[in-house]
N, C-alpha and C positions, 0 to 999 in steps of 0.2 A: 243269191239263190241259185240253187243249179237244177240244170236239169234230168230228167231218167225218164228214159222211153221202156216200156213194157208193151213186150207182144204175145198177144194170145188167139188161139184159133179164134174160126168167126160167130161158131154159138159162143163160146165162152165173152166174149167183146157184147152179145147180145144182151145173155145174161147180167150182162155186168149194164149194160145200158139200160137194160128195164128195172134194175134195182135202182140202181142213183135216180133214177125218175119218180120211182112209187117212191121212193124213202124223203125227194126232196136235196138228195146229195148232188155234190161234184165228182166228175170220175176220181179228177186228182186229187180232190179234199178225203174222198174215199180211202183212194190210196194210201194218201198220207197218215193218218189216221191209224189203217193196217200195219204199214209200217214202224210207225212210234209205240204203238201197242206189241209190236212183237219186236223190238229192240232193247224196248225197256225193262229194268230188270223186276221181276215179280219181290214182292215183299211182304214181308207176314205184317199179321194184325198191328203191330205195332212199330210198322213200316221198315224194319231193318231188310235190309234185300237178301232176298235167299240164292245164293250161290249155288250152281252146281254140286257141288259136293256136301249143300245145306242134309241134314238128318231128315227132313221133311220128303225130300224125293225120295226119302228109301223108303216111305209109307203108301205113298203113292197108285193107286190101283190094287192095295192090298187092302187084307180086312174083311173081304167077304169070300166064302166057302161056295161055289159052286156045285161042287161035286154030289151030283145026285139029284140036284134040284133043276126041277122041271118049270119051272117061272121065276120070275123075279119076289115075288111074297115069298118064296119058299128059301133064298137064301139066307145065310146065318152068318154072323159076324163070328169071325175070328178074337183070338184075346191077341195084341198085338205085344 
């Protein structure tokens, strides 16, 4: 097993100590965790990994119409 040190200002180290406490965690189970979750590759429903270049990221944050609309009720889906 190896190791990795991470450093972060002293609120930030706070925060991070009052979480793993209220939640029950370890910093570094925490960590780990963060980690593996964001090295690992995302995969659609029926588990194939979606790559980079997957058709799926180009939908991504699209789909709704802003334009004009004064709240979130008021937006409109786009046809994709």
């Amino acid at each position: 097993m190896k190791s990795l040190t991470v450093k972060g200002d002293d609120r930030l180290y706070r925060q991070l100590d009052r979480y793993v406490r209220r939640k029950g965690y370890t910093k570094n189970g925490l960590i780990v965790s963060l980690l593996k979750s964001v090295l690992r590759p995302v995969r659609g429903l029926r588990g194939v990994p979606l790559y980079p270049d997957h058709p799926y990221w180009g939908i991504v944050g699209k789909g709704v119409d802003r334009e004009g609309a004064t709240d979130v009720s008021e937006n409109r889906l786009l046809p994709l």
